[in-house]
C-alpha positions as CSV (number, residue, x, y, z in Angstrom):
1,X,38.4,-17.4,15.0
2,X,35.2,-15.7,15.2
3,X,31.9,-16.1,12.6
4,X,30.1,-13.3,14.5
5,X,29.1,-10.5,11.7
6,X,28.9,-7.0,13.0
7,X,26.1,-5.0,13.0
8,X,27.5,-2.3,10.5
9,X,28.6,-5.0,8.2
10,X,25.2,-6.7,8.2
11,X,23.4,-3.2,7.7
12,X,24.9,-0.6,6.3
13,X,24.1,2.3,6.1
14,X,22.6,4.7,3.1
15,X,25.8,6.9,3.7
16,X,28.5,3.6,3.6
17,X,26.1,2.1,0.3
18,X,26.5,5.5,-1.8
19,X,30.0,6.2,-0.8
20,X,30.5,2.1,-2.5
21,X,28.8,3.3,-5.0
22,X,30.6,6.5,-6.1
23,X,33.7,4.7,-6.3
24,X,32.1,3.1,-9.3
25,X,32.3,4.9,-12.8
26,X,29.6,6.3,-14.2
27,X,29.7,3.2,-16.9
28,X,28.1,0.9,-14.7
29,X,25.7,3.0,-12.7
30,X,24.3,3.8,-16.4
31,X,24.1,0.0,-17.1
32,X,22.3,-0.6,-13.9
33,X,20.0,1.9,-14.6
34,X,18.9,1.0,-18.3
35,X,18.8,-2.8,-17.3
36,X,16.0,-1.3,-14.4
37,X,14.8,0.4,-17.6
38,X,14.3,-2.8,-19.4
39,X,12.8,-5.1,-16.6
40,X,10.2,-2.1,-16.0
41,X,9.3,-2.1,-19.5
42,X,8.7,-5.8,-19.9
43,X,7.2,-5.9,-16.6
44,X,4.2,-2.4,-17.9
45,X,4.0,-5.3,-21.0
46,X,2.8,-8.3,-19.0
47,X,1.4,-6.2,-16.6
48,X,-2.2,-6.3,-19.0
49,X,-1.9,-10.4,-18.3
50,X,-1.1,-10.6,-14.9
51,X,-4.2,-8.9,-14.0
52,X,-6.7,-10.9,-16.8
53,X,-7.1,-7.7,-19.1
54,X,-5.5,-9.4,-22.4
55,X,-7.1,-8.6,-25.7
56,X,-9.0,-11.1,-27.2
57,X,-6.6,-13.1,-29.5
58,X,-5.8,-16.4,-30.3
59,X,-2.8,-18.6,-31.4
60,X,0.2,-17.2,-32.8
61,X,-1.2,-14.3,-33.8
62,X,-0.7,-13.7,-29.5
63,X,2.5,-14.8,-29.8
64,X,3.4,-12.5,-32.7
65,X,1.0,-9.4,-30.4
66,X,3.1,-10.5,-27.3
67,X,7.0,-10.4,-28.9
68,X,5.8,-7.0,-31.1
69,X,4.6,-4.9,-28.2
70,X,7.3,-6.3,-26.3
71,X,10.1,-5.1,-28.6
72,X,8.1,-2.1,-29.1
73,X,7.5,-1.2,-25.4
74,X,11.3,-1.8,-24.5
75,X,12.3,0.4,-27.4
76,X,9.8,3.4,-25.8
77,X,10.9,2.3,-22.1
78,X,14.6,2.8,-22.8
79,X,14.3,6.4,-24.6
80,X,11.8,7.6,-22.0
81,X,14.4,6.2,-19.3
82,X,17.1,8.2,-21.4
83,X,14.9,11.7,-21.6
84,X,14.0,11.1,-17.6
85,X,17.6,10.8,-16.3
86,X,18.5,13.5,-18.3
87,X,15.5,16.0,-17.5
88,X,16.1,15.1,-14.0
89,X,19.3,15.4,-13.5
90,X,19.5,18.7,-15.6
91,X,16.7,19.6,-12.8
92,X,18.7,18.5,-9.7
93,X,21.8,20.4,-11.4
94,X,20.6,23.4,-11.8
95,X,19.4,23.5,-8.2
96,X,23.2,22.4,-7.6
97,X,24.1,25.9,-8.9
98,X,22.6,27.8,-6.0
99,X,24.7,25.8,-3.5
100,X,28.0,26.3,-5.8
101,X,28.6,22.4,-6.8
102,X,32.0,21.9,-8.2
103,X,31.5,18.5,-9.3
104,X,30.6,17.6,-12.4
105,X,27.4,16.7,-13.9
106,X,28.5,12.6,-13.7
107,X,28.0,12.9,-10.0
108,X,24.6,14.8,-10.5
109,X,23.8,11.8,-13.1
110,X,25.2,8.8,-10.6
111,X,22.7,10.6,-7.8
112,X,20.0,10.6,-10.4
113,X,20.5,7.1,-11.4
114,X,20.4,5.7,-7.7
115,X,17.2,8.3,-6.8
116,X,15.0,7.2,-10.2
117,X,15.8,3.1,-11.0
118,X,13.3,2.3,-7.4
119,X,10.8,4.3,-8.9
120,X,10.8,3.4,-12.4
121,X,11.0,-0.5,-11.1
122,X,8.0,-0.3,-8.9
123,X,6.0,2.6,-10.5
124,X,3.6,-0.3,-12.0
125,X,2.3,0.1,-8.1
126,X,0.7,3.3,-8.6
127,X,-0.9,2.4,-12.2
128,X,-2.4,-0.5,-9.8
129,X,-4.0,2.2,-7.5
130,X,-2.1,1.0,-4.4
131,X,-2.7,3.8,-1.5
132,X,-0.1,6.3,-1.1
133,X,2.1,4.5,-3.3
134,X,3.0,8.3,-5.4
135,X,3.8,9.7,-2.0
136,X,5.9,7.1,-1.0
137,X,7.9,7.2,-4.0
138,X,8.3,10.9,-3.8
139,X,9.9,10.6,-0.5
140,X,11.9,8.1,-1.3
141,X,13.0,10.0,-4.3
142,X,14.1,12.9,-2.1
143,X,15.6,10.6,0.6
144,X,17.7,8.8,-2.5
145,X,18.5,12.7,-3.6
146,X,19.6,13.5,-0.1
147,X,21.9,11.2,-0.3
148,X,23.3,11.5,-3.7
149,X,24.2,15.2,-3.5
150,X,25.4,14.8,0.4
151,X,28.1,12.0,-0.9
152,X,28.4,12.4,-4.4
153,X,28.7,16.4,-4.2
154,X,30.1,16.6,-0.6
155,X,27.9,19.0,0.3
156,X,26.5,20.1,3.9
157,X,23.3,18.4,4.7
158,X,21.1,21.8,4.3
159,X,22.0,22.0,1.2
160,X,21.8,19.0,0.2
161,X,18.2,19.1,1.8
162,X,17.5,22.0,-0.4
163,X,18.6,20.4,-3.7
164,X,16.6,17.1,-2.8
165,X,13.3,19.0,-2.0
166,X,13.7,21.5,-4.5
167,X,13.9,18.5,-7.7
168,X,11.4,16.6,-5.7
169,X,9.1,19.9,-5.9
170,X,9.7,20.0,-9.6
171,X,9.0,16.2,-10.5
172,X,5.8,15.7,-8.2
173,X,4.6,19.3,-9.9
174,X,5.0,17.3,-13.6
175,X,4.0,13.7,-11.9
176,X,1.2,15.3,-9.8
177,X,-1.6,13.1,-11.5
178,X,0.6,9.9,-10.8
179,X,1.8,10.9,-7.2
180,X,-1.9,11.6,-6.1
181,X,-1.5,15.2,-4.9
């Protein structure tokens, strides 16, 4: 009996990890994405004392400040998550339409859900100023896309290079300030 692990077992690859994932419903890519939602959201509320900038309070009024904006910053993360996937996956969609999809919108939202939660998790490294950090979360975005219409939508890999450029186009046009171009 062997222990040995193979190689394509070890590492998968991006086509073997979204072909797993589309045999999940839509349910529970929503789920993971909105849970990303949250931890992000905490995360841009501690951010202010991870890096010394805290307001000058004391006591449990700080306490009161810290489980307030909390609460309230969740609240606002989880409907701008709600308004992103949407906006972006009506974006991606409609540049579906030119290469004749005939798969529903869940499979344009699963693509967007897998192509947006890295960026929303680590997007606190671009309010931090890292280098390049915009750019390479823009290609990642369109690398994530690629992949998502190429499995989820079946489709040819030029077009699914033309869907994943074309909504990567549209969000760093909006996101151009954040993404540093």
């Amino acid at each position: 009996m062997s222990t040995e692990i193979s190689p394509e077992s070890a590492f998968p690859g991006p086509r073997r990890v979204f072909q797993k994932l589309n045999e999940k419903p839509l349910r529970d890519d929503l789920i993971f994405y909105f849970a990303i939602v949250a931890v992000a959201s905490v995360l841009f509320m501690m951010l202010p004392l991870l890096t010394g900038e805290t307001a000058e309070i004391d006591g449990l009024h700080l306490i009161w400040f810290l489980v307030a904006g909390t609460l309230i910053v969740l609240v606002q993360g989880l409907i701008t998550g709600a308004v992103a996937l949407l906006a972006v996956s009506l974006v991606e969609h409609f540049f579906l339409l030119f290469v004749d999809v005939h798969r529903e919108f869940e499979q344009t939202m699963k693509s967007t859900v897998y192509a947006l939660s890295p960026l929303i998790l680590f997007s606190w490294a671009v309010l931090l100023k890292i280098p390049f950090a915009g750019l390479l979360f823009l290609a990642w975005f369109c690398l994530s896309t690629f992949f998502g219409v190429r499995i989820f939508h079946e489709k040819s890999k030029d077009r699914a290079v033309f869907v994943a450029l074309a909504t990567g186009v549209v969000l760093a046009f909006y996101l151009h300030r954040a993404v540093g171009i």
